[in-house]
BAZA-57106 format. One record per residue: chain; x, y, z of N, C-alpha, C, O, CB in turn. Coordinates in nm, 3 decimals. Glycine has a CB too. Layout:
<atoms>
[atom "A" [X Y Z] [X Y Z] [X Y Z] [X Y Z] [X Y Z]]
...
</atoms>
This chain:
<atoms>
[atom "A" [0.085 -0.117 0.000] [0.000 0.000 0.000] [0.090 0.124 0.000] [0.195 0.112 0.062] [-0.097 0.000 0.123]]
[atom "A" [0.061 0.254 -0.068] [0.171 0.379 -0.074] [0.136 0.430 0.029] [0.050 0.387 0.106] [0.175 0.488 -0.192]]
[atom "A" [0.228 0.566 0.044] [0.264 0.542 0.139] [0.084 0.663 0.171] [0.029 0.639 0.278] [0.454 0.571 0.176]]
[atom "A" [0.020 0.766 0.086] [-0.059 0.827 0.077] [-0.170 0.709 0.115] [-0.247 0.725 0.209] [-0.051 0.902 -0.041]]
[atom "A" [-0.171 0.633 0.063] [-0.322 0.562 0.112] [-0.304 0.519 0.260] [-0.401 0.514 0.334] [-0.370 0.411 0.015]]
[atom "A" [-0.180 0.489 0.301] [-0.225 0.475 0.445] [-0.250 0.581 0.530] [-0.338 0.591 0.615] [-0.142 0.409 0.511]]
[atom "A" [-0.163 0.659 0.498] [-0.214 0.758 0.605] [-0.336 0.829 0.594] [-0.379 0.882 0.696] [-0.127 0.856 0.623]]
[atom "A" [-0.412 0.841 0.468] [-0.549 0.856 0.462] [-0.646 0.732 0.530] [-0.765 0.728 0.561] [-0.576 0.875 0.314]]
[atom "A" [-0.568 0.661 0.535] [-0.682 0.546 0.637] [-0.626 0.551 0.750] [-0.703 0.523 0.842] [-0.697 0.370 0.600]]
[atom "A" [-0.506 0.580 0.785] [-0.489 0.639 0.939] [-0.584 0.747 1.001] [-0.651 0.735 1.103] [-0.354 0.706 0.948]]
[atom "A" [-0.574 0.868 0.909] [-0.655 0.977 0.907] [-0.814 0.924 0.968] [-0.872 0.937 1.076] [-0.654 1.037 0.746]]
[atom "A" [-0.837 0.877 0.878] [-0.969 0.795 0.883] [-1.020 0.756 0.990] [-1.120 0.793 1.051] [-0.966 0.690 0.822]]
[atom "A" [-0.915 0.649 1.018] [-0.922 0.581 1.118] [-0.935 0.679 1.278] [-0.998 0.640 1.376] [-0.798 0.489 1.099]]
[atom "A" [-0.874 0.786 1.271] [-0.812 0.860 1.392] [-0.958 0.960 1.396] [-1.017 0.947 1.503] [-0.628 0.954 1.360]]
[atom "A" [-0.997 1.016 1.340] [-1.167 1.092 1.303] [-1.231 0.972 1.320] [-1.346 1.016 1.329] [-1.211 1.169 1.127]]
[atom "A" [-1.240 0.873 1.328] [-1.378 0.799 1.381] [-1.363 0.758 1.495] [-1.462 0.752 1.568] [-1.427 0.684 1.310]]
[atom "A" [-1.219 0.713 1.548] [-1.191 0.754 1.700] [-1.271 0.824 1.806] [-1.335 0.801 1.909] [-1.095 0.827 1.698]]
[atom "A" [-1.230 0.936 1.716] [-1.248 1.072 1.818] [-1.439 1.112 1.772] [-1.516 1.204 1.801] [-1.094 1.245 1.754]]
[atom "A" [-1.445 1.024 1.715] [-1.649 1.083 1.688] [-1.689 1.018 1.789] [-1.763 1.072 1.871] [-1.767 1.026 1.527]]
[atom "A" [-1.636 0.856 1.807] [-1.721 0.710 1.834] [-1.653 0.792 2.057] [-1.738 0.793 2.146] [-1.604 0.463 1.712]]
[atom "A" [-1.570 0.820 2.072] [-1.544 0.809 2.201] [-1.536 0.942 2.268] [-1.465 0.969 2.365] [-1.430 0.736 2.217]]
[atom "A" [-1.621 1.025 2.203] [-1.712 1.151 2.236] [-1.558 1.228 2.302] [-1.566 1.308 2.395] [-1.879 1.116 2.374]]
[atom "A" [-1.477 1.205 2.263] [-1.346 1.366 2.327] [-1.397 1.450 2.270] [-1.336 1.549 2.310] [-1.159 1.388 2.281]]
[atom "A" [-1.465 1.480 2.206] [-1.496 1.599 2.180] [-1.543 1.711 2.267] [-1.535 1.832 2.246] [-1.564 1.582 2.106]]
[atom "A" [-1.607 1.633 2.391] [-1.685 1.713 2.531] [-1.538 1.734 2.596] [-1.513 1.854 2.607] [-1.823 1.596 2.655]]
[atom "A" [-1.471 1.679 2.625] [-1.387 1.670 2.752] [-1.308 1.750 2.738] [-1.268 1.782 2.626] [-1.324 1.556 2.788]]
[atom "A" [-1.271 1.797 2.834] [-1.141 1.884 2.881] [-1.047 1.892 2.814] [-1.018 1.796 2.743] [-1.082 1.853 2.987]]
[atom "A" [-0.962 2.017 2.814] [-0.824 2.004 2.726] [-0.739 1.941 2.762] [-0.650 1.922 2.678] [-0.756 2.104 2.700]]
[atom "A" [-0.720 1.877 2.905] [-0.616 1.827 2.941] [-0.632 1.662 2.925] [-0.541 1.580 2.934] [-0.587 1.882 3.075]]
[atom "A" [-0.773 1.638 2.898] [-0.810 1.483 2.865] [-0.777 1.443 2.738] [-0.700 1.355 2.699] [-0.955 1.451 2.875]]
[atom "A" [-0.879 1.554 2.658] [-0.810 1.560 2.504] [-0.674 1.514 2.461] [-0.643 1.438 2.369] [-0.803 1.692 2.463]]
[atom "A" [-0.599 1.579 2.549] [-0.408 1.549 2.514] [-0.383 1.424 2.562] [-0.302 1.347 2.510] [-0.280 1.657 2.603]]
[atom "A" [-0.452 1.399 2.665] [-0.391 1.253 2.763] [-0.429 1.193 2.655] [-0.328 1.163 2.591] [-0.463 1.186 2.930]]
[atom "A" [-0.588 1.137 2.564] [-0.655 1.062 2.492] [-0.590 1.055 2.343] [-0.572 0.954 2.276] [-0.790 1.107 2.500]]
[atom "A" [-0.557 1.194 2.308] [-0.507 1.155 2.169] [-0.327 1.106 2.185] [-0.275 1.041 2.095] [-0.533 1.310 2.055]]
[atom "A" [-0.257 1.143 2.294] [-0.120 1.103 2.265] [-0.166 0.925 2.265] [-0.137 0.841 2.180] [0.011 1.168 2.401]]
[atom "A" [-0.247 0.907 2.396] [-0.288 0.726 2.379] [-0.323 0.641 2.240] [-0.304 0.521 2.221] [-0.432 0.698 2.461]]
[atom "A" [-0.374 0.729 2.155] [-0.462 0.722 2.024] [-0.378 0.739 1.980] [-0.358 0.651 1.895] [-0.572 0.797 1.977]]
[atom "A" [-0.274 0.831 1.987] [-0.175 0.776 1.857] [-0.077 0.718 1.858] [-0.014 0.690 1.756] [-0.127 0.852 1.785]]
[atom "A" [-0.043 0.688 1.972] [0.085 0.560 2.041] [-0.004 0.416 1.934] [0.046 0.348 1.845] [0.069 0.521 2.311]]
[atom "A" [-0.130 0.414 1.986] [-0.230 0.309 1.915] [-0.245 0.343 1.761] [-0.267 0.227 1.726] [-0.388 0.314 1.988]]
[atom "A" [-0.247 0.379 1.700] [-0.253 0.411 1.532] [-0.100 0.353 1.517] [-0.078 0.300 1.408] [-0.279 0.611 1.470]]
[atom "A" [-0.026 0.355 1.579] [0.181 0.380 1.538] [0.170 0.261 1.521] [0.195 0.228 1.405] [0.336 0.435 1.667]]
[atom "A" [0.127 0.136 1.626] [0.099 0.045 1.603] [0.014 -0.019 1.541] [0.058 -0.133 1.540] [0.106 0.027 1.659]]
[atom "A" [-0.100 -0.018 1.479] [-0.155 -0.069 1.419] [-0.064 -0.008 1.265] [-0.008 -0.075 1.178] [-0.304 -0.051 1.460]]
[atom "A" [-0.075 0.116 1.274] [0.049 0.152 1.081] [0.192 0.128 1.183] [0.254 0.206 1.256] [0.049 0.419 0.965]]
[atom "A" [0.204 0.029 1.162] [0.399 0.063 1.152] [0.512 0.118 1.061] [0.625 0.162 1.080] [0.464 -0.044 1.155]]
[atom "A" [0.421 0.093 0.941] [0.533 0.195 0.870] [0.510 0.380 0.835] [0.551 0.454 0.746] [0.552 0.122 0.714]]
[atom "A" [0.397 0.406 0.995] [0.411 0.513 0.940] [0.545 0.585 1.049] [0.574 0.530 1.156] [0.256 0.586 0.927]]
[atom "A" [0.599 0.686 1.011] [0.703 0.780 1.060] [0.691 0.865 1.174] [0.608 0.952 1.148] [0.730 0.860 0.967]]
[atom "A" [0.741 0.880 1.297] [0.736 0.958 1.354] [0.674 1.104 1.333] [0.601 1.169 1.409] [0.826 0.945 1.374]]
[atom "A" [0.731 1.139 1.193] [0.650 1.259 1.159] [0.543 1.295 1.118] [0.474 1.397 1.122] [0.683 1.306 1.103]]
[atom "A" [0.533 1.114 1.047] [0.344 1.156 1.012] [0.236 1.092 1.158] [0.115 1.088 1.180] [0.272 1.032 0.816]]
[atom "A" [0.309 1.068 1.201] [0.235 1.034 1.355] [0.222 1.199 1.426] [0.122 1.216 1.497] [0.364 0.907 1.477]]
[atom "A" [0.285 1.277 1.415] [0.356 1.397 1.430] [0.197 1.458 1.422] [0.109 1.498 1.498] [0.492 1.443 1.306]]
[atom "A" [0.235 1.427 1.210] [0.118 1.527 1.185] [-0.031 1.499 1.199] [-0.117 1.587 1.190] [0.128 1.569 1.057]]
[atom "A" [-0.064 1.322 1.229] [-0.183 1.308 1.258] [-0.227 1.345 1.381] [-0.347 1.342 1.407] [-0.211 1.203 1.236]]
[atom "A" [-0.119 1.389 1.489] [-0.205 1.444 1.601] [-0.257 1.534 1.616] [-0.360 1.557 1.680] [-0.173 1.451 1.685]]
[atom "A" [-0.124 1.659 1.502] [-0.209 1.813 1.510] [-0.341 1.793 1.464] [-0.439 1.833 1.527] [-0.146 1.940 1.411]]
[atom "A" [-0.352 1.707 1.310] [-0.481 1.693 1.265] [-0.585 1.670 1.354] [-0.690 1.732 1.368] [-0.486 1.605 1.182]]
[atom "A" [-0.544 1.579 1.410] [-0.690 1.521 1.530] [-0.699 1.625 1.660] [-0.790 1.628 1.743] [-0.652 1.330 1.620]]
[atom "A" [-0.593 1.700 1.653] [-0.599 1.786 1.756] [-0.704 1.911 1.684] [-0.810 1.936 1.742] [-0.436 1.834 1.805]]
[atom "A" [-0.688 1.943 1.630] [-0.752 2.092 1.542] [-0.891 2.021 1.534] [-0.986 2.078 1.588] [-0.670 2.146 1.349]]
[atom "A" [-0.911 1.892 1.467] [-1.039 1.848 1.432] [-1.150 1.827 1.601] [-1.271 1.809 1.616] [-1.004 1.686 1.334]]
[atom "A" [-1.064 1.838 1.677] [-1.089 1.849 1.833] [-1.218 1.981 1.855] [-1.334 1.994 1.894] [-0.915 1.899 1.922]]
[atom "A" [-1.088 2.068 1.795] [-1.123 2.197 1.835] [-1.257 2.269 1.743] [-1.244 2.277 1.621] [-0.984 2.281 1.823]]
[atom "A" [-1.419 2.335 1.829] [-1.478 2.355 1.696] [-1.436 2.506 1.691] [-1.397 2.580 1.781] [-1.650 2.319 1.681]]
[atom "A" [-1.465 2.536 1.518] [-1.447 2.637 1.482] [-1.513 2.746 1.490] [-1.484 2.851 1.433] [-1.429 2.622 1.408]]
[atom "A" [-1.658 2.713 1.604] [-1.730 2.822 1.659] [-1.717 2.808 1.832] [-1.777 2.706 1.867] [-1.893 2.816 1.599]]
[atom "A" [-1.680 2.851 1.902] [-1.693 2.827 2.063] [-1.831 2.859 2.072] [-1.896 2.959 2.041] [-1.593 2.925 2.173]]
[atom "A" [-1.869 2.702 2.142] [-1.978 2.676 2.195] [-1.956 2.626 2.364] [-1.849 2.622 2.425] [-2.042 2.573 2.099]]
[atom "A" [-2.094 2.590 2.417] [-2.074 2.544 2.543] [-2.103 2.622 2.670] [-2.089 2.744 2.679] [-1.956 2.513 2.546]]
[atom "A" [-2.143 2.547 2.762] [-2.239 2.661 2.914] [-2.158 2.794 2.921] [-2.219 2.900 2.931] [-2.225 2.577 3.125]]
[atom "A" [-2.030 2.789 2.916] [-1.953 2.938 2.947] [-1.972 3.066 2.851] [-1.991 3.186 2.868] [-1.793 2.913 2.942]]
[atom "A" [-1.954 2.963 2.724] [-1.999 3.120 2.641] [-2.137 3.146 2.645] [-2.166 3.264 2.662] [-1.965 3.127 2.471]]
[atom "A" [-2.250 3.048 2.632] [-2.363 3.101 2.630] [-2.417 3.191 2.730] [-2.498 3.282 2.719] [-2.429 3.015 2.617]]
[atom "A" [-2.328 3.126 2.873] [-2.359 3.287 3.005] [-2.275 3.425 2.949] [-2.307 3.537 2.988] [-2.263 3.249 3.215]]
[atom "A" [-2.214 3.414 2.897] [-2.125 3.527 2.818] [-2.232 3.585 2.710] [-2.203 3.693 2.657] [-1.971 3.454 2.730]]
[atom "A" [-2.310 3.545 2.687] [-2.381 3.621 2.522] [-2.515 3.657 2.665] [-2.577 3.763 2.673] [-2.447 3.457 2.307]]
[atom "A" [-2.527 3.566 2.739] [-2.649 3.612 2.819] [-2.622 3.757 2.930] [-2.705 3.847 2.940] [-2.696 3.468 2.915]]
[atom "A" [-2.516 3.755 2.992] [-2.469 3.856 3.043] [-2.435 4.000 2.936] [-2.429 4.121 2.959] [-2.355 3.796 3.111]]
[atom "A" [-2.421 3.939 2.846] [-2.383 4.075 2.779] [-2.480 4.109 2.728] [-2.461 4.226 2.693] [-2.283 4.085 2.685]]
[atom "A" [-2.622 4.064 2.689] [-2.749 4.100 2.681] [-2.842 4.175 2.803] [-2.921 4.264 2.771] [-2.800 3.985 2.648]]
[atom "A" [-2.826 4.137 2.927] [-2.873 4.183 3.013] [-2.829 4.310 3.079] [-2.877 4.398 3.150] [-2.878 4.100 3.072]]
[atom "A" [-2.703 4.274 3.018] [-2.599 4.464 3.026] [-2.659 4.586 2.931] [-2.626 4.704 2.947] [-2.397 4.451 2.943]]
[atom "A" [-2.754 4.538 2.827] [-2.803 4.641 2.733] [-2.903 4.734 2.772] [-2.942 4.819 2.692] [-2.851 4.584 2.625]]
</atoms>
């Protein structure tokens, strides 16, 4: 297999991870504990992938972590407080 198709099924593999075992709620400091575990586990299941693309599948799964709108109880008291200030 080249070396592009695996790491697109690494990829793959690492996003259904992180859908199926809900990190998406948890803490930032769980997040890090969970994905360095997750990708110690991907290294092994791909062995021939490289330190560096292990590298780069964490930022990936790390960013894909993060959403691109902040949601969640803190900001919504934040949009509510700043309404009641008007």
């Amino acid at each position: 297999m080249g070396k592009e198709k695996l790491m697109e099924r690494a990829r793959d593999e690492l996003f259904s991870h992180i859908n199926r075992c809900g990190v998406l709620q948890a803490e930032d400091g769980d997040k890090k504990h969970w994905m360095d575990e997750t990708i110690d586990y991907i290294g092994e299941r791909y062995p021939d992938l490289t330190d560096g693309d292990l590298t780069g599948l964490r930022e990936i799964g790390i960013r894909f972590c993060q959403p691109a709108i902040a949601h969640g109880a803190s900001r919504a008291s934040k949009k509510l407080d700043a309404a009641t200030v008007a």
